[in-house]
N, C-alpha and C positions, 0 to 999 in steps of 0.2 A: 901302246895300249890298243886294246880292240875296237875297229872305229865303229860298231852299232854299240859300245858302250859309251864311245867319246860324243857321240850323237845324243844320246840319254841324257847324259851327265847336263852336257851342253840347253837344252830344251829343260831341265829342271832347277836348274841355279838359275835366281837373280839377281840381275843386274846391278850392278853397285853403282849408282846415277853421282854420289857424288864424292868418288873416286876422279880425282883431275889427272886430265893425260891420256884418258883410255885407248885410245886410239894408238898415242906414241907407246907406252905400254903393250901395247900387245905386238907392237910391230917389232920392239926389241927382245919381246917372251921370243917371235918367228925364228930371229935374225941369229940368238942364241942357239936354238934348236938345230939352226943350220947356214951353219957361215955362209954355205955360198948359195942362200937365196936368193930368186932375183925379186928384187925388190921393184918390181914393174908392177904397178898399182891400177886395177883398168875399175872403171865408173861406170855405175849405170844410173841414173837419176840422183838420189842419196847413199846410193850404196858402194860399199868398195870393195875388191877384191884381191883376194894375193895369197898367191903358192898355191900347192894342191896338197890339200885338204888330207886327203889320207896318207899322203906319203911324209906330211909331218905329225900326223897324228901317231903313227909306228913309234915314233922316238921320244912321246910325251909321256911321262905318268899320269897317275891321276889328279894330283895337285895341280897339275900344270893346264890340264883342261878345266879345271876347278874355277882357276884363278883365270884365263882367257875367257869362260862363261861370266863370272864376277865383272871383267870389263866390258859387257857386252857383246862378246866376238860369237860368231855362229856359222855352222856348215852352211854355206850355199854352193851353187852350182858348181862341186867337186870342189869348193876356195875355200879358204879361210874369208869369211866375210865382217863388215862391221857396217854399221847403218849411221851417217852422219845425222 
């Protein structure tokens, strides 16, 4: 998908707050997309990061960013991010 539209997508869907798991959900949406991600998860206060951002967003449709915005999940600093 084109990532200033997975950007979009991402910043106008919300959040499904009571959707349980969100977090493990989206990690297994990542893990699917790309077997061999590393799943090294770095922290900064509440927030977490993992993989880079546009190089999984290439291989997502739009449903899939649909549903990664639904869980909360959002572009930060080139990552895939989620906010605890």
């Amino acid at each position: 998908m084109d990532i200033d539209k997975a950007k979009m997508i991402l910043k106008t869907i919300p959040t499904e707050f009571a959707i349980e798991n969100r977090f493990v959900l989206g990690i297994q949406i990542l893990a699917n997309i790309d077997p061999k991600l590393d799943l090294s998860v770095s922290f900064r206060h509440e927030q977490m990061f993992i993989g880079n951002f546009e190089e999984l967003v290439t291989l997502m449709d739009q449903g899939v960013i649909k549903t990664m915005a639904e869980l909360g999940w959002v572009e930060d600093e080139d990552s895939w991010s989620f906010y605890s």
